[in-house]
N, C-alpha and C positions, 0 to 999 in steps of 0.2 A: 713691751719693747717693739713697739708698730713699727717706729723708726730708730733708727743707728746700730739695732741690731744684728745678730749674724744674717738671718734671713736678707733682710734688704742688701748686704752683700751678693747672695747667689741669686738676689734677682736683676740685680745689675748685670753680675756674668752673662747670663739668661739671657737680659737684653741686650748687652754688647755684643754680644754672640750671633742671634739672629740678626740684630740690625746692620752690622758694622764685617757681620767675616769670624769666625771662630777663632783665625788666624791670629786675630790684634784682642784675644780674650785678656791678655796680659799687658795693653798698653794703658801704662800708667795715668799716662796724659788725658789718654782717651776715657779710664775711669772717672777722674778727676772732672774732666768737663759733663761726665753726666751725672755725677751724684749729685749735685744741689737740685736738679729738678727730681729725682726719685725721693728724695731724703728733706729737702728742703735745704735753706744757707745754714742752716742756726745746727745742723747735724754733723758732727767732725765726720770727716772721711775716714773709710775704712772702705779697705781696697777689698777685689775678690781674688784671693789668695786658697785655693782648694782647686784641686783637680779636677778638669774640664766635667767628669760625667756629674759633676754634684748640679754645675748649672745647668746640663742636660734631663735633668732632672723636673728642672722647675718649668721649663720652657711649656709643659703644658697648660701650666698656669699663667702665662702672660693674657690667655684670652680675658681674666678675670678682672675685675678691679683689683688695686692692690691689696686693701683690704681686706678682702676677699680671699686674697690667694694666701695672705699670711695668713689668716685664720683659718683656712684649709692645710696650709704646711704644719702649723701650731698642730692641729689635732692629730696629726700622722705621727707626725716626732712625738708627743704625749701617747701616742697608744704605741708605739715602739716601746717606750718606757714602761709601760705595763707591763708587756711581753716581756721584758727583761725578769721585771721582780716576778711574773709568772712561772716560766723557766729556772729560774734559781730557786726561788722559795719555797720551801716546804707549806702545805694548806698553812699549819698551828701558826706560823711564821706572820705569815702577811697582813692581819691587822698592823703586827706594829710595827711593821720595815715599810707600810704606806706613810705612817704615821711618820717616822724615822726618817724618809727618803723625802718628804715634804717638809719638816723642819731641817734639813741641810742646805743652808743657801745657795748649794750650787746647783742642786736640783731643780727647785721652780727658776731658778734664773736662765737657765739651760733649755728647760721646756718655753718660757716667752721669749727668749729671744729663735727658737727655731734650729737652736744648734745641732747639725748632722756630727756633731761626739757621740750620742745619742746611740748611732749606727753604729759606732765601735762598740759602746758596751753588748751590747743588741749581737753583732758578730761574733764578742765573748760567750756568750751565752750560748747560740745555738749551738755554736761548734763544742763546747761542754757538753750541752744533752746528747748531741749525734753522735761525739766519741764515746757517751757513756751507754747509748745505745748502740752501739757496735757498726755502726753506720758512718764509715772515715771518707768516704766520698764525701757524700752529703757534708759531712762539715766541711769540708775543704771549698765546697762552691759555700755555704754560708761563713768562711773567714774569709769569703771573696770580699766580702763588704768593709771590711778594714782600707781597703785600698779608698772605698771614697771622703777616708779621715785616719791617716796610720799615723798620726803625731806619738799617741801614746799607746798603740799593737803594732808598729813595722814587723819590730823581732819574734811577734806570737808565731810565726809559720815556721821560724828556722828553731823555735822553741821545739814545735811539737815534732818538727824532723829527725832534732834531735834525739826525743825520749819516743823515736820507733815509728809514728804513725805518715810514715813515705808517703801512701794514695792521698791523703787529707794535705803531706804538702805539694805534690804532684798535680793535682785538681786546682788548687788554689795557684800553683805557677802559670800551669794555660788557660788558667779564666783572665788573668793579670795581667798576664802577655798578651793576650788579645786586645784587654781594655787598654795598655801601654802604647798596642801599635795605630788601635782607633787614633788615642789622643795624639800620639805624633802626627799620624795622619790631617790630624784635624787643625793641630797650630803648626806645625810646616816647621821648618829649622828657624826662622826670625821669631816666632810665637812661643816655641820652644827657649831661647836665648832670652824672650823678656819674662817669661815666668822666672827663668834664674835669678835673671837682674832682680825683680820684684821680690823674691824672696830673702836676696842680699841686702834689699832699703827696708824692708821689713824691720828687720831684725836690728836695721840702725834707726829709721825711724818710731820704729813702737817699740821701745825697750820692755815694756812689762810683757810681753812677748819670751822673753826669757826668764825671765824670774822663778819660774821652779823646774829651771835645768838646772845642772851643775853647773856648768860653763857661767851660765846669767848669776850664781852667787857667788862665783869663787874667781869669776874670769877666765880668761884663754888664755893658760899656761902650759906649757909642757908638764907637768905636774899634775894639773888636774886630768888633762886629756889621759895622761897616763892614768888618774885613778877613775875614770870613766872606762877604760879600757878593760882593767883587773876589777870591777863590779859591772860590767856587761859580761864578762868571761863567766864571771862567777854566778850570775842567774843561769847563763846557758850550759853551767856545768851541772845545776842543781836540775835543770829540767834532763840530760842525760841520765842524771844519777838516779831518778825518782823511775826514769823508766816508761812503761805506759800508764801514766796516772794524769790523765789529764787534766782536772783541776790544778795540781803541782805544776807540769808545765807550761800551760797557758799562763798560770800566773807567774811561772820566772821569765817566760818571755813580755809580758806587761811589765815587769819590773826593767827588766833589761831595756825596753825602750825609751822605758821615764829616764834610766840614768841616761842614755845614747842621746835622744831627741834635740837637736838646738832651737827648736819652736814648739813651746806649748801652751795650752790656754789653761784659766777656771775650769773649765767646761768637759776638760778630756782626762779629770777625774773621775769622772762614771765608768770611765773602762777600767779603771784599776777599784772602785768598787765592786762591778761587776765579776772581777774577779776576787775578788776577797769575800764576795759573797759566795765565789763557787765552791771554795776551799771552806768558809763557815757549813757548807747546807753539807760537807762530805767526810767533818770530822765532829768528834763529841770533846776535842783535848780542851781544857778549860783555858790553857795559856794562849790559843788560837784567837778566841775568841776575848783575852786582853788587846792582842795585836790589835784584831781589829777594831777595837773601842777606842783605842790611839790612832789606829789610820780615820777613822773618822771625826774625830778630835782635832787631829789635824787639818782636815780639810778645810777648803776655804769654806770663811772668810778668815781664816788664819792670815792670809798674808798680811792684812794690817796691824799685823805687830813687828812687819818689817824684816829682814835680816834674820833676827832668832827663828822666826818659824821656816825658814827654809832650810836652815840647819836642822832644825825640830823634824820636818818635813821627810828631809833624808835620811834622818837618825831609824824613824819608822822603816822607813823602807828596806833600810840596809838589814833589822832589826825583823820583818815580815820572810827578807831571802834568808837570817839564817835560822 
């Protein structure tokens, strides 16, 4: 995915950003007239839509051919992914959850196109080992990283608030705040107002953008917002009630943001793997370990059977919280 994938979005950011003023990071117009020279004509547009520090990121790689810099990005985001199954996995484990994690389409399709979801799962993980080593700092600056992709971890910090670990959400608030006031600093209040806007054409122009939210199956009803409501409550009552167990509540606040989210991709199921993996690596119960052979069942390329599997989709999930 050299071209029209994620990456080539955050290197437009990258570029728009140095060339153009960090400010107009979000002008549409302005994306639009430079993606056919980075991408080519024949590449549908796909805007840069993530938060300023992801293109800040890449900006040192403009020095590079493009080529170049995707294949240097590619290998970062692939050995994050490493890190992940290293972290989770028990040794006896990792032959076959390589095996496993490379025959699920969303996996290698995630690693070529460069997708920073990656970092979420990645944030799942450490902050698992740190709480499980008694180190709630430390995991709180590493669930600092959700912030550079919370589509599907917003609610992991108010998760673990909940089930007792304050320093871990404490630590991750003034990392957040800090990077929050960078980024206003950096798009100004006009730059600020077009990320909104671009977020709001988002969501009408790429419909499949919503497709494994509630809202995107069921629609914007009073009705369903109400049942997004009472199953967000109801993961963050599960993470209260589990207490300090943090695989339990890191994964009801993953759960809670899948229901919550109004944009999410393919891609930003590795973070609710990664946490299904933390709860497999921390229990011996054999029905666990059904869940998760339907949560991964599920997973794309499910959605081309349309409709049923989004219902399918939520049925697991509901069916994981209880």
């Amino acid at each position: 995915l050299l071209h029209g994938g994620d990456f080539q979005t955050y290197w437009l950011g990258a570029t728009l950003g140095t060339h153009y003023g960090w400010g107009r990071l979000f002008d549409e117009p302005l994306q639009r007239s430079l993606w056919p020279a980075l991408a080519g004509a024949r590449a549908e547009f796909l805007p840069f839509l993530n938060p300023p520090p992801v293109a800040w990121l890449v900006v040192p790689l403009l020095g590079l051919p493009y080529t170049a810099a995707y294949a240097v990005w590619v290998v970062v985001i692939t050995l994050c992914a490493a890190l992940v199954i290293a972290l989770v996995v028990p040794p006896r484990w990792l032959p076959v959850t390589v095996l496993i994690s490379l025959g699920l389409w969303v996996v290698p399709y995630t690693l070529a196109s460069g997708q920073n979801a990656v970092l979420g799962a990645l944030a799942i993980a450490l902050t698992w080992r740190l709480l499980r080593a008694g180190r709630e700092g430390w995991a709180g600056a590493a669930l600092s990283l959700i912030d550079l992709r919370p589509s599907a971890t917003l609610l992991v910090p108010f998760a673990l608030l909940l089930a007792g670990y304050r320093r871990s959400f404490a630590v991750w608030l003034g990392i957040s705040a800090v990077l929050g006031a960078l980024t206003f600093w950096s798009l100004g209040i006009e730059g600020t107002s077009q990320f909104i806007q671009l977020a709001v054409d988002v969501r009408r122009q790429f419909p499949h953008a919503q497709q494994m939210t509630i809202t995107g199956w069921l629609g914007s009803t009073a009705f369903v917002f109400a049942l997004e409501a009472v199953l967000v409550a109801s993961a963050l009552a599960a993470a209260w009630r589990a207490g300090r167990t943090p695989e339990t509540a890191i994964s009801a606040g993953v759960l809670a943001s899948l229901f919550a989210t109004p944009y999410i991709h393919y891609q930003d199921y590795v973070a609710a793997l990664a946490a299904a993996g933390t709860v497999a690596a921390s229990t011996f119960r054999t029905s666990f370990g059904l869940v998760l052979i339907a949560l991964l069942a599920a997973a794309p390329p499910g959605w081309l059977f349309g409709g049923v599997w989004e219902g399918a989709l939520l049925a697991v999930e509901i069916g994981w919280l209880a």
